[in-house]
Legacy VTK file of the C-alpha trace (Angstrom):
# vtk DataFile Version 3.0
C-alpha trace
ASCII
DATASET POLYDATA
POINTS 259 float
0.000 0.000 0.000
2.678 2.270 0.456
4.528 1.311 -2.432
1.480 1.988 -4.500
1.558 5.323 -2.826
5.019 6.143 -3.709
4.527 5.352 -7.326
1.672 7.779 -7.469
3.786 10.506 -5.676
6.570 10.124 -8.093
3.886 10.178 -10.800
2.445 13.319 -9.522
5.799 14.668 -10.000
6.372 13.182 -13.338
3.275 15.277 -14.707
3.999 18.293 -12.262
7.687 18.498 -14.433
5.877 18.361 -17.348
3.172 21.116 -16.407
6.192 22.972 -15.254
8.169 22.400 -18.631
5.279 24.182 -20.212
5.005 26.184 -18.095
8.212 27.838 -18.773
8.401 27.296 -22.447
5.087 29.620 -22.377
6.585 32.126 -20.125
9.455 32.673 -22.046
7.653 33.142 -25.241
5.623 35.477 -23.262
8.288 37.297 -21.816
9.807 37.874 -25.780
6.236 39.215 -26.741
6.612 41.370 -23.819
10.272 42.634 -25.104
8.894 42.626 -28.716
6.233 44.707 -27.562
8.484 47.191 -25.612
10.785 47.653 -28.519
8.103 48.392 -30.760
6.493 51.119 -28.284
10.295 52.477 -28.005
10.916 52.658 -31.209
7.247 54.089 -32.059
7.857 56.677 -28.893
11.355 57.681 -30.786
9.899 58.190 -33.954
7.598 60.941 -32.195
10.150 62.015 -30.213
11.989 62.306 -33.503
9.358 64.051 -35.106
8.655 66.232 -32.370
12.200 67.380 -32.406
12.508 68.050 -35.752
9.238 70.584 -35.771
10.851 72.152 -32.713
13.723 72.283 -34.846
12.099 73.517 -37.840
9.736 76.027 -35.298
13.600 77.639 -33.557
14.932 77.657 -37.690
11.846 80.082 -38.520
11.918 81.778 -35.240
15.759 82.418 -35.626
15.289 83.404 -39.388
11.929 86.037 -38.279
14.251 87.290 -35.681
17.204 88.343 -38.133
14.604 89.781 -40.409
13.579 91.897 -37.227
17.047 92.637 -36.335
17.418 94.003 -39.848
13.666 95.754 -39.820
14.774 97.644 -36.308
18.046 98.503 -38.154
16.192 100.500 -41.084
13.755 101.794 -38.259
17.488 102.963 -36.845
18.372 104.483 -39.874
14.954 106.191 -40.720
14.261 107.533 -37.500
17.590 109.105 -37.514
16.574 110.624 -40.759
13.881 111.906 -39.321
15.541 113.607 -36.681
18.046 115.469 -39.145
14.451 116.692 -40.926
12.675 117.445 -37.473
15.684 119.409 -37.163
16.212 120.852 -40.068
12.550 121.877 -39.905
13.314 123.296 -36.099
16.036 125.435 -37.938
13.768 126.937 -40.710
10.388 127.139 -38.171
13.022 129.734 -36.327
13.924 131.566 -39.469
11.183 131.742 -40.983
9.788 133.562 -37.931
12.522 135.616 -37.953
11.471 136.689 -40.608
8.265 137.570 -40.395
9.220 139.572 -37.297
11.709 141.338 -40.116
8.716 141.491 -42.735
6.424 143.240 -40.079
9.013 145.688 -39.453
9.686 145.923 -43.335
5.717 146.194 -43.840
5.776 149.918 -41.331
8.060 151.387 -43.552
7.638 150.123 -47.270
4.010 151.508 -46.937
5.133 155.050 -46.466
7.744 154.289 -49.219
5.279 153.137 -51.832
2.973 155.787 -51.611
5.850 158.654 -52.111
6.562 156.385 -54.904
3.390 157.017 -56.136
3.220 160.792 -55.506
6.673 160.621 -57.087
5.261 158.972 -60.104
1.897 161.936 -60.097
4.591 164.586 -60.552
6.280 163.017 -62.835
3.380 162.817 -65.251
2.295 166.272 -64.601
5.815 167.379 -65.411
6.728 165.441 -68.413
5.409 165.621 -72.199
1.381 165.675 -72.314
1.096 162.143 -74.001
-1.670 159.461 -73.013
-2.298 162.408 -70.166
-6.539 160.828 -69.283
-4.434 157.195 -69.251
-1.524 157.632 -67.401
-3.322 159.861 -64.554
-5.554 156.860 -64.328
-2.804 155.020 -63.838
-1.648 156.981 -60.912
-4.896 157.409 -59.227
-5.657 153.928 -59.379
-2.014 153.382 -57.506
-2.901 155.182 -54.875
-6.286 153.772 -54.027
-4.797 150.331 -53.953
-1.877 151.070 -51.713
-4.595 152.186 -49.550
-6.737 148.951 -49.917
-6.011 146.448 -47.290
-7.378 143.352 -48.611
-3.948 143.836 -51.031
-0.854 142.176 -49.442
2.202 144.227 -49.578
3.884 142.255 -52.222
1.321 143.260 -54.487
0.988 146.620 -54.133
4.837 146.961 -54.398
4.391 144.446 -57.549
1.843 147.665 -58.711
3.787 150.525 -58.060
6.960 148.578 -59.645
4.598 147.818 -62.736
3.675 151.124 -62.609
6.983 152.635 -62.876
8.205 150.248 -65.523
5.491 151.437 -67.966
6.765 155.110 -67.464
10.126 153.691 -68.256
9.145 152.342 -71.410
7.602 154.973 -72.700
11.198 156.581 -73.246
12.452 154.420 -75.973
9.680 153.836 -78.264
7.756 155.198 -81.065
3.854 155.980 -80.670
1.327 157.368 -82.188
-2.221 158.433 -81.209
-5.447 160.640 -82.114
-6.148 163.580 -80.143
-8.672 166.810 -79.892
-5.875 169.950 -79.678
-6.700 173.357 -79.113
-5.174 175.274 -82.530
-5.827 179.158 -83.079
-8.476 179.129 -80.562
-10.028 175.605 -82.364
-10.247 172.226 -80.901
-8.982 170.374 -84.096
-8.276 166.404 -84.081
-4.832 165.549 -84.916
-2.351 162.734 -85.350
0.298 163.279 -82.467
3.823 161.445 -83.404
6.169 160.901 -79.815
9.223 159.545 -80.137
10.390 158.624 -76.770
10.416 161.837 -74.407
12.488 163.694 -76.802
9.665 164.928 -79.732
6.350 165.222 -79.252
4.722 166.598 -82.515
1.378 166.649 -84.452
0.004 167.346 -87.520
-3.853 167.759 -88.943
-5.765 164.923 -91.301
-5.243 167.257 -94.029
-1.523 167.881 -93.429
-1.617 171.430 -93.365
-1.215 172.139 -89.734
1.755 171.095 -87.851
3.309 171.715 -84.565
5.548 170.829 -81.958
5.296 170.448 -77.913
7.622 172.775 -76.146
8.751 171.537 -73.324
10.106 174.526 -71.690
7.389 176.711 -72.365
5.029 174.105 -71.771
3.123 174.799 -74.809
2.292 173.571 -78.054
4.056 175.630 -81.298
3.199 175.801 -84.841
5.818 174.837 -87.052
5.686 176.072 -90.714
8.400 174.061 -92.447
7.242 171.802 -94.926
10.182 169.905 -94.630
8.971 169.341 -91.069
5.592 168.613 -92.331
6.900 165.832 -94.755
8.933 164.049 -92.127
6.092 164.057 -89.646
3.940 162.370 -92.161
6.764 159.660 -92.924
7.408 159.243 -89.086
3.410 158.926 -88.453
3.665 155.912 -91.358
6.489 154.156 -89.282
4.673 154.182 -86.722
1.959 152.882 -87.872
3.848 150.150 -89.321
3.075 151.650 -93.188
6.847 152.566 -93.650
10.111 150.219 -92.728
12.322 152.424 -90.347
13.929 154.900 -91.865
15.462 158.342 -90.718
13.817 160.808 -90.384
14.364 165.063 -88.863
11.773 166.361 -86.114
12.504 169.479 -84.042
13.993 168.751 -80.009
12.706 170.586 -77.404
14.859 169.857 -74.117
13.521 170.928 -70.823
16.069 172.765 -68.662
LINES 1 260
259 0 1 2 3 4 5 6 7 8 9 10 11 12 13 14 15 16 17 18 19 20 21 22 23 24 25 26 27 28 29 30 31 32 33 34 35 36 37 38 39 40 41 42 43 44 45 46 47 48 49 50 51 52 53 54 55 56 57 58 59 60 61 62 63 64 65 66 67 68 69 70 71 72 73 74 75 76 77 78 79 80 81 82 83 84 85 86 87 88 89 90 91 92 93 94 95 96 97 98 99 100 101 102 103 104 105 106 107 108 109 110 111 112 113 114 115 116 117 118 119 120 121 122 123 124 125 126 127 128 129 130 131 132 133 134 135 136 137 138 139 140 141 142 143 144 145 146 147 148 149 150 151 152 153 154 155 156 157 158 159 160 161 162 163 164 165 166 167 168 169 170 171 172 173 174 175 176 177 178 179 180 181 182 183 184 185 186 187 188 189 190 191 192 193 194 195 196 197 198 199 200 201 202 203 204 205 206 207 208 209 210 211 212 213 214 215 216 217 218 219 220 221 222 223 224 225 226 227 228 229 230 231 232 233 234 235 236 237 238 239 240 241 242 243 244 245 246 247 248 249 250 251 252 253 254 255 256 257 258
């Protein structure tokens, strides 16, 4: 009975040695899975690391690159702003002179109005005093000078512009050759005639007809009769050149200077 007993025991081990033997052979193979496995997660975890790395990499490369383009945009913002400073200075500079001189202009403005209109009373004398030509136009003239030196809704720079204008027209009036109609007081008459000026030197006029001709004396202040013919052919030939009927040509007229 023990014997029996014995043999089962050593049976019972038999088959636990072979459970066991399995046993092991499947843990083993489990335990590879279990490596396979782990290799598998490592490797899939590098590969994200990997690619986590490389768009940190790729997010520093366009951070680095925006921050030398921003390094380069503060150095033109540099540059310009000191630009700007030379013009805010510059600008500084001329906001001082130019209200410099406007003080100067105010100051210039109290005494060029005075100035202008002895200019113009100048100019009134003038007139009165030289040859009777364009007399109705050239008072005119004058008058009108005065009333807008006196007009303040003018600026200063025009009137002066006016008077200067005014004065150059006077000018030319001493180098050119004019003629005009007039109404002239002859022998008690008031007879139209064709006046001939050339420049301030002659002043002459003769009658439609030809037969009456005379000459503005300047120191008398009056107008004479002449009775050359000769003097009555030239004025007819100068009163053609002026009127652009004859080429230039030379011609004799009597000279009356004024003292």
């Amino acid at each position: 009975m023990e014997t029996f007993k014995i043999l089962i025991t050593c049976k019972q081990l038999l088959m636990l040695g072979v459970v066991a033997g399995f046993s092991s052979v499947t843990f083993s193979a489990d335990k590879v899975d279990d490596i396979v496995d782990a290799g598998v997660a490592r490797n899939k975890d590098s590969a994200t690391s990997q690619k986590s790395i490389d768009k940190t990499a790729s997010e520093a490369e366009k951070l680095t690159s925006r921050y030398r383009r921003e390094l380069k945009v503060i150095d033109g913002l540099k540059i310009y702003n000191t630009l700007l400073e030379k013009q805010v200075n510059d600008q500084n500079r001329e906001k001082t002179r130019i209200k410099e001189s406007i003080d100067e202009v105010a100051v210039v403005e109290r005494q060029i109005f005075p100035l202008m209109l002895r200019m113009a009373e100048a100019l009134g004398q003038f007139v009165e005093l030289d040859r009777p030509f364009h007399m109705e136009e050239r008072r005119k003239r004058v008058a009108d000078l005065k009333k807008f030196i006196g007009d303040a809704g003018i600026s200063a720079a025009e009137k002066l512009r006016l008077v200067l204008e005014a004065y150059r027209i006077e000018t030319s009036y001493g180098s050119d050759l004019d003629t005009y109609s007039e109404v002239l007081n002859i022998n008690g008459q008031d007879r139209p005639v064709n006046v001939l000026r050339f420049g301030r030197l002659v002043l002459v006029y003769q009658t439609d007809d030809g037969k009456e001709n005379g000459v503005w004396d300047h120191e008398a202040r009056e107008w004479v009769h002449l009775d050359s013919a000769e003097y009555r052919n030239y004025i007819r030939k100068g009163l053609k050149i002026a009127k652009k009927q004859l080429p230039p040509d030379i011609f004799i007229l009597p000279v009356s200077v004024a003292e």
